[in-house]
N, C-alpha and C positions, 0 to 999 in steps of 0.2 A: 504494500500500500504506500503510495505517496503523495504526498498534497503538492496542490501547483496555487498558485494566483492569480488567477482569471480576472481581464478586465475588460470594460464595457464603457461607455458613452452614449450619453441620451442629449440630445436635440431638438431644441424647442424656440419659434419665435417670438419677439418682445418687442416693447417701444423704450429704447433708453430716455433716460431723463438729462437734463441739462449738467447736474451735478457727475454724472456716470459717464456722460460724452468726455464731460473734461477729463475726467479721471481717464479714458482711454487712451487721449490724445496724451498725457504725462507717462502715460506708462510707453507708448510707442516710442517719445522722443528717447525714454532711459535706454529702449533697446539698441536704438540706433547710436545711442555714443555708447554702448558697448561694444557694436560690431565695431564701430571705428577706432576703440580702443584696442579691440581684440587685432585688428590689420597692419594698425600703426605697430602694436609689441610684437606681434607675429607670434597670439597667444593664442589657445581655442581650448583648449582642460577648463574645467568650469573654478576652480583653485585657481591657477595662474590668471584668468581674468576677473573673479573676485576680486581679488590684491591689486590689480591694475586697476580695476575701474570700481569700486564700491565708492573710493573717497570723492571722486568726481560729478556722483549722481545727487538730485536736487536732494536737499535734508528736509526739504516741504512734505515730501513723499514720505510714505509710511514702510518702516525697514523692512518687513515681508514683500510688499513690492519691487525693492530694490532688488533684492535676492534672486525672485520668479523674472524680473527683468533679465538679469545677469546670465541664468538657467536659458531663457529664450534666446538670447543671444550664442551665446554659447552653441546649441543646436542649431544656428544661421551659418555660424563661421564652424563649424564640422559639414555641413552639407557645401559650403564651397569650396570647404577645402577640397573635396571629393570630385567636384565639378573642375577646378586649376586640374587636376589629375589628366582628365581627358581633356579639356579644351582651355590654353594660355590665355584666351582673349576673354574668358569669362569675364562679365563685368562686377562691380564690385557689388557686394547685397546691402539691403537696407527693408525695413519695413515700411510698409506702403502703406496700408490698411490700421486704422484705430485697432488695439486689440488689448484686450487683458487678460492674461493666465496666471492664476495663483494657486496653491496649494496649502495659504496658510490666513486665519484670520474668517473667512466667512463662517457662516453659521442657514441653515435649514431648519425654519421652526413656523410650525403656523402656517404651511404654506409659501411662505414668504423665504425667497434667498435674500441675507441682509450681510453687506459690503461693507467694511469700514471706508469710511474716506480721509477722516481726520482724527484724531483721538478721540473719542467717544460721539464720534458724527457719520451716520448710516446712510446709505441707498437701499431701498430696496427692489426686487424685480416678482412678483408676480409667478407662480410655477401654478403648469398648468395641470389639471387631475390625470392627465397618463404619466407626466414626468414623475409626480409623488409616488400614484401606485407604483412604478421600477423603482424606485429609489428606496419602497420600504422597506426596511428591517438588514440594509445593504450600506456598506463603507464606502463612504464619499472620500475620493481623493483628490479631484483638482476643479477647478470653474475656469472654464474660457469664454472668453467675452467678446463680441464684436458689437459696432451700432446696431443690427438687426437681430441673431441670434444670439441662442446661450448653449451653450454643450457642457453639459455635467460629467465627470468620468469615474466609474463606479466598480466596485471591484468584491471578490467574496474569493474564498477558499476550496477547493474543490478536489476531490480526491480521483486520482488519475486511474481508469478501469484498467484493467490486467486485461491485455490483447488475449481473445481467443483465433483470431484469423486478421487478416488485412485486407485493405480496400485501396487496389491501386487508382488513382484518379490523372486518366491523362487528359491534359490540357492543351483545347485547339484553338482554331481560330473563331469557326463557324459551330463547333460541337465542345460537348465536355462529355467523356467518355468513364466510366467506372468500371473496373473489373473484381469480382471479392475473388478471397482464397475457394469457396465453394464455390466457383464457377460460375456467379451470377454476372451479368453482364447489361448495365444499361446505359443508354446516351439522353444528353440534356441538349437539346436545339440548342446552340447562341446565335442563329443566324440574323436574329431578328435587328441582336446590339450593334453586328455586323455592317445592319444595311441603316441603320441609325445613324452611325458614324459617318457611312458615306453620305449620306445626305445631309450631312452640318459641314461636311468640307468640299461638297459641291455649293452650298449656300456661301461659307464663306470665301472659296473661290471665285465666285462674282462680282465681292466688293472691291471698287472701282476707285476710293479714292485716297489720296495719294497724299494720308496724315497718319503718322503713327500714334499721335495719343487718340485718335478716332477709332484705328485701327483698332488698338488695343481693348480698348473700350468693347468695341463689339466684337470680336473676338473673346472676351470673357463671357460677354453674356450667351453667348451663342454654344459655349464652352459646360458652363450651367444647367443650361435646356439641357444638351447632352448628355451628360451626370446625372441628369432627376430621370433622363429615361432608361440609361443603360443600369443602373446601380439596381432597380427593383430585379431586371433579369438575370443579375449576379446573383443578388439577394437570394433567389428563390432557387436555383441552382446548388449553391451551396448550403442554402437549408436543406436542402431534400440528402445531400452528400452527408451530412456532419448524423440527420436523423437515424438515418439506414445502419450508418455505422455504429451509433449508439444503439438501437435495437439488437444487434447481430455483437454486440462489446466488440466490436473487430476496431484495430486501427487505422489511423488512413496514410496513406504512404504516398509521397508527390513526388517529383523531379526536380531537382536544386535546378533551376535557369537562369547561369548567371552570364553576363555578358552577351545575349541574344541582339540587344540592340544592335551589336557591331556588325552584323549580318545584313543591313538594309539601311548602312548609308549610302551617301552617293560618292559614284565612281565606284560602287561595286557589279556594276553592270546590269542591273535592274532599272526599270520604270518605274517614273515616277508614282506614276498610282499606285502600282505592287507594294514599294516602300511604304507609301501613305494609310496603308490597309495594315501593312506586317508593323507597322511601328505603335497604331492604334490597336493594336492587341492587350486585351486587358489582363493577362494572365497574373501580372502583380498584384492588380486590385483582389482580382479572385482567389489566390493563394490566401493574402490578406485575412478574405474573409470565411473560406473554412476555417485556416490556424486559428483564429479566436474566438470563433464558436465552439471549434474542435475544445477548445481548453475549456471555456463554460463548461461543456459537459463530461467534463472530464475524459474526453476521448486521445488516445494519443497519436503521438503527429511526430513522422518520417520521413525523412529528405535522403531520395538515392540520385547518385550519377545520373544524367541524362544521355550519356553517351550508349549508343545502339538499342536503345531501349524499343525504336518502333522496327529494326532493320534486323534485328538478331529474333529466330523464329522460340517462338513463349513453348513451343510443345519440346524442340530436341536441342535448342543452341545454334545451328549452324545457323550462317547470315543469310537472309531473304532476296529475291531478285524482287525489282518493282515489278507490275502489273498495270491493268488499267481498271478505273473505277476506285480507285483507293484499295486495292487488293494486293497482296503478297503472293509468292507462290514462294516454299520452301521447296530446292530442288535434293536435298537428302530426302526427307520425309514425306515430299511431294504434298502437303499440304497448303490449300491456298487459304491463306486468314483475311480479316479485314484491319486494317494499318494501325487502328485507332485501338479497337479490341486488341490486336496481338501489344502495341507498346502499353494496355492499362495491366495486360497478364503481368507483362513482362516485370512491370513495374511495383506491383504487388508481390510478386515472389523477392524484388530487392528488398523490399520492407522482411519477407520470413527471413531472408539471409543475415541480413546485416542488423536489424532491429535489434535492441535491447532488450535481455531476455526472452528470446525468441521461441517458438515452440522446438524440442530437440527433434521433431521428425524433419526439420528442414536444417541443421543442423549435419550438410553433408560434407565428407570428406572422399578423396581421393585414395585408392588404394592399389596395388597392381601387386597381382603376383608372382612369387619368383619366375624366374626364365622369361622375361618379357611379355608375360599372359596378358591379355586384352583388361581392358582399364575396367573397372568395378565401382557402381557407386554402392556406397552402404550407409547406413545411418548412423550416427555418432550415436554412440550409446548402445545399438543393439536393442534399442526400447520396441520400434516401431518399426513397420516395413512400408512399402510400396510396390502397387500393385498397376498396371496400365490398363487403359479405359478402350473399348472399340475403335474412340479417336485420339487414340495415342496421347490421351491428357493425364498425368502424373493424379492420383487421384491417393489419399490416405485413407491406410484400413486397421 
């Protein structure tokens, strides 16, 4: 048994007040001369910019602000650090947007979320009956604030289920594909986000004039719209993923994706649209949003290699030739798969192999016997066998 700490955020709209706007606009400016402190020392540890920039920020402000400033900042100048990484010319960061995120000092009573703003001098904001029902009998950790919105982030204990089998989930463009260890096999349509997307960058494709802060401007909103419609088809995608798994206590096993971007810049011989489609792939968001459901319910969660995962055949190992239709044909085994199915197999078996404390019947080793005898698999342990199915699928007896 072991416990994890699952956390969550609820989101709800507001009208700020005059006294809350200012308060935004003070905590913004503290951020921005930490970033600038943090560039100028060519500091980013949330310690080394402490020490740099605490004694420089307004004393009008309340010292828990100062702090959640410094914290914010901090997390600005490590994300660009990461951005100089790949691109010299990145421009420098700064907050744009009114914002307040703190973790120390409010209070939830009555209803009412209540701010300090000056030593014994409050704002309050109004929470609406869905926020409170989540929030009951649950530990509040932080409050973020914008002019319009509030986002509560809320967190509980939860004890992590002991894998009976795994749930590989491979992740596509147009589809999200599931395979379990017993064989079960389903797909989740994403076409629809798909053609979502193309149609917000054929709209903003047309815009014709020739200002960047117009630009930009519509461009975010346009950015928005697209968010409020693609996020419920993730939503519901991954709920169905996180539920099944939790019914079946099996765990879910993904594919570490890291550095995909670099696959569809330009100058790598692709078109433009190809690019535009492969780069609006939302496979991070939806990773995202299993991993922290997955942990809500205490389901556990396993990251294998991506490498040959859909190319390497899930029934014998040998490598696969392409086909057409999104099909396989294994020429050892002569078995034709489907691409998506064979890399969710393949991928759920990475979770029995390499998973932490995994079941021992997958727990294989290699063995050959004397005088160069043909290669043997056997089960660690001697516990458990295996036995072959009519289609040659590795099945436990």
């Amino acid at each position: 048994m072991r416990l994890v700490l699952a956390t969550k955020s609820i989101k709800q709209r507001y009208e700020a007040s005059s006294d809350l706007l200012r308060l935004l606009d003070d905590f913004r400016q503290m951020v921005n001369v930490c970033v600038a402190v943090g560039i100028e020392e060519n500091v980013s540890s949330l310690k080394s910019l402490s020490l740099k920039s605490y004694h420089r920020l307004s004393r009008d402000i309340l010292g828990y602000y100062r702090l959640c400033a410094i914290s914010t900042a901090t997390g600005i100048l490590h994300n660009h650090r990461k951005a100089m990484k790949k691109n010299l010319g990145t421009r420098l960061p700064y907050a744009k947007r009114r914002i307040l995120t703190t973790c120390y000092g409010f209070k939830i009573a009555d209803g009412l979320l209540r701010l300090p703003v000056k030593p014994r001098q409050y704002v309050y904001v109004k929470l609406n009956s869905h926020t409170l029902q989540v929030l009951s009998g649950l530990n509040v950790r932080s409050v973020t604030l914008t002019p319009n919105s509030l986002s509560i982030s809320y967190s509980k204990e939860t004890v992590e289920i002991e894998p009976e089998g795994y749930v590989g989930v491979d992740r596509n463009l147009d589809n999200l594909t599931i395979a379990s260890t017993d064989r079960t096999v389903r797909t989740f349509d994403l076409s629809q986000a798909t053609r979502v997307k193309a149609d917000y960058r054929h709209v903003k494709s047309q815009f014709q004039r020739n200002d960047a802060r117009i630009r930009t401007r519509v461009f975010f909103k346009y950015g928005e719209k697209q968010r409020r419609r693609v996020q419920p088809l993730l939503h519901k995608g991954s709920k169905n993923i996180v539920a099944e798994a939790k019914t079946k206590q099996y765990g879910i096993v993904m594919e570490r994706l890291t550095g995909i971007r670099r696959l569809y810049r330009r100058g790598n011989g692709q078109s433009r649209s190809y690019r535009a489609r492969m780069n609006g792939w939302s496979y991070g968001e939806l990773q995202r949003q299993i991993e922290y459901k997955a942990r809500w319910d205490g389901v556990r969660t396993i990251y294998v290699s991506a490498r040959n995962t859909t190319k390497r055949c899930s029934i014998c190992g040998y490598n696969t030739l392409e086909g057409t239709h999104r099909r396989l044909w294994c020429p050892k085994c002569g078995t034709i798969l489907d691409r998506d199915e064979n890399a969710a197999r393949n991928i759920a078996a990475g979770g029995l192999r390499f998973g932490p404390n995994g079941p021992p019947c997958e727990a294989m080793v290699e063995e050959r016997e004397p005088k160069n005898a043909t290669l043997i698999l056997k089960v660690d342990g001697g516990k458990l066998s295996q036995q072959t199915n009519d289609n040659n699928y590795p099945t436990k007896i």
